[in-house]
C-alpha positions as CSV (number, residue, x, y, z in Angstrom):
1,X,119.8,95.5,96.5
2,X,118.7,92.0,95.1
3,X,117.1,91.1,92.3
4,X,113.4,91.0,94.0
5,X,113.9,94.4,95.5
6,X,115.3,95.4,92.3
7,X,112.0,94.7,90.6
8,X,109.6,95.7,93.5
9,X,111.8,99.2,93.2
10,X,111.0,99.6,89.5
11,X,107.9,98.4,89.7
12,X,107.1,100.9,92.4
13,X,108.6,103.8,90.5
14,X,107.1,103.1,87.0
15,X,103.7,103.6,88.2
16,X,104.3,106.1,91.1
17,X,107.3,107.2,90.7
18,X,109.1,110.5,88.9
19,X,112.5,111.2,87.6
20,X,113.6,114.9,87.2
21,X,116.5,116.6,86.1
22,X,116.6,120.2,88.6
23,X,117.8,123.4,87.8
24,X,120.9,122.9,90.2
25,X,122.2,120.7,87.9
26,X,121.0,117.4,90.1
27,X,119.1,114.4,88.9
28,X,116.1,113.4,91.2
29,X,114.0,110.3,91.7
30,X,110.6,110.8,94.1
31,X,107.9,109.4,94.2
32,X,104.6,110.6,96.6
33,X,101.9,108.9,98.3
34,X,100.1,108.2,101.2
35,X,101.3,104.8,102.3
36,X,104.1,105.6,104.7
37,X,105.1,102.3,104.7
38,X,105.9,101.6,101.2
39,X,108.2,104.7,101.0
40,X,110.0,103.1,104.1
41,X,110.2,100.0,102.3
42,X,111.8,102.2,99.2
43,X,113.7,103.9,102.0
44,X,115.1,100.8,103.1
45,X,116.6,99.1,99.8
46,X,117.5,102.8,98.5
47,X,118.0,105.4,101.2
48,X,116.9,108.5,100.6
49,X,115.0,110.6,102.5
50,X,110.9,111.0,103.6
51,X,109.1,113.9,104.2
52,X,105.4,114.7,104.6
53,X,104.2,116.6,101.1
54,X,101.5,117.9,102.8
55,X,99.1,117.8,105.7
56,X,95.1,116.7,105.1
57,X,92.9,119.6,104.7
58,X,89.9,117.4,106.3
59,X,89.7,114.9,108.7
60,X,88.5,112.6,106.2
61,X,91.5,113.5,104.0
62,X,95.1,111.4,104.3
63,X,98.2,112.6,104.7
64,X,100.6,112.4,101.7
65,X,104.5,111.6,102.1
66,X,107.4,112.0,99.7
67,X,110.3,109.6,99.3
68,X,113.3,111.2,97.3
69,X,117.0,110.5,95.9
70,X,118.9,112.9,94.6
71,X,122.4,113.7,93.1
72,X,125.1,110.3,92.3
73,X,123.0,108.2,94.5
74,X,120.2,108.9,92.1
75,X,122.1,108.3,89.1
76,X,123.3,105.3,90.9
77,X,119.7,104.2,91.2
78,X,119.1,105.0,87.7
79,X,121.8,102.9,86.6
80,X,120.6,100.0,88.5
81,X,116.6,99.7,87.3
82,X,118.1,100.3,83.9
């Protein structure tokens, strides 16, 4: 990553963004939403994988995606932002 997607990733992650430490012993970042397109953006400069968090209840209702990391390539990330 470059610097500007260094700081777009940060910036993303400090105000959407989570970082877990799991009961298997493996660090995690995610972050959840429902613009598909800025996880694939994250996706992109990260990896990681996307999965949908969960389906609308309502038609009116969006759906809501998950972008994660987890394990070394987590720390990795981690590292980096810091």
């Amino acid at each position: 990553m470059n610097i500007e997607q260094i700081i777009w990733v940060a910036g993303l992650l400090e105000g959407e963004g989570s970082f877990s430490y799991r009961k298997s012993n493996s660090v995690r970042v995610s972050c959840g939403m429902t613009d598909k397109d800025v996880l694939e953006r994250i996706q992109e400069y990260v990896g990681g994988s996307i999965t949908a968090q969960s389906y609308k209840q309502k038609e009116h209702h969006k759906d809501v995606w998950l972008w994660y990391v987890d394990g070394e390539k987590a720390v990795d990330l981690i590292k980096k932002l810091y």
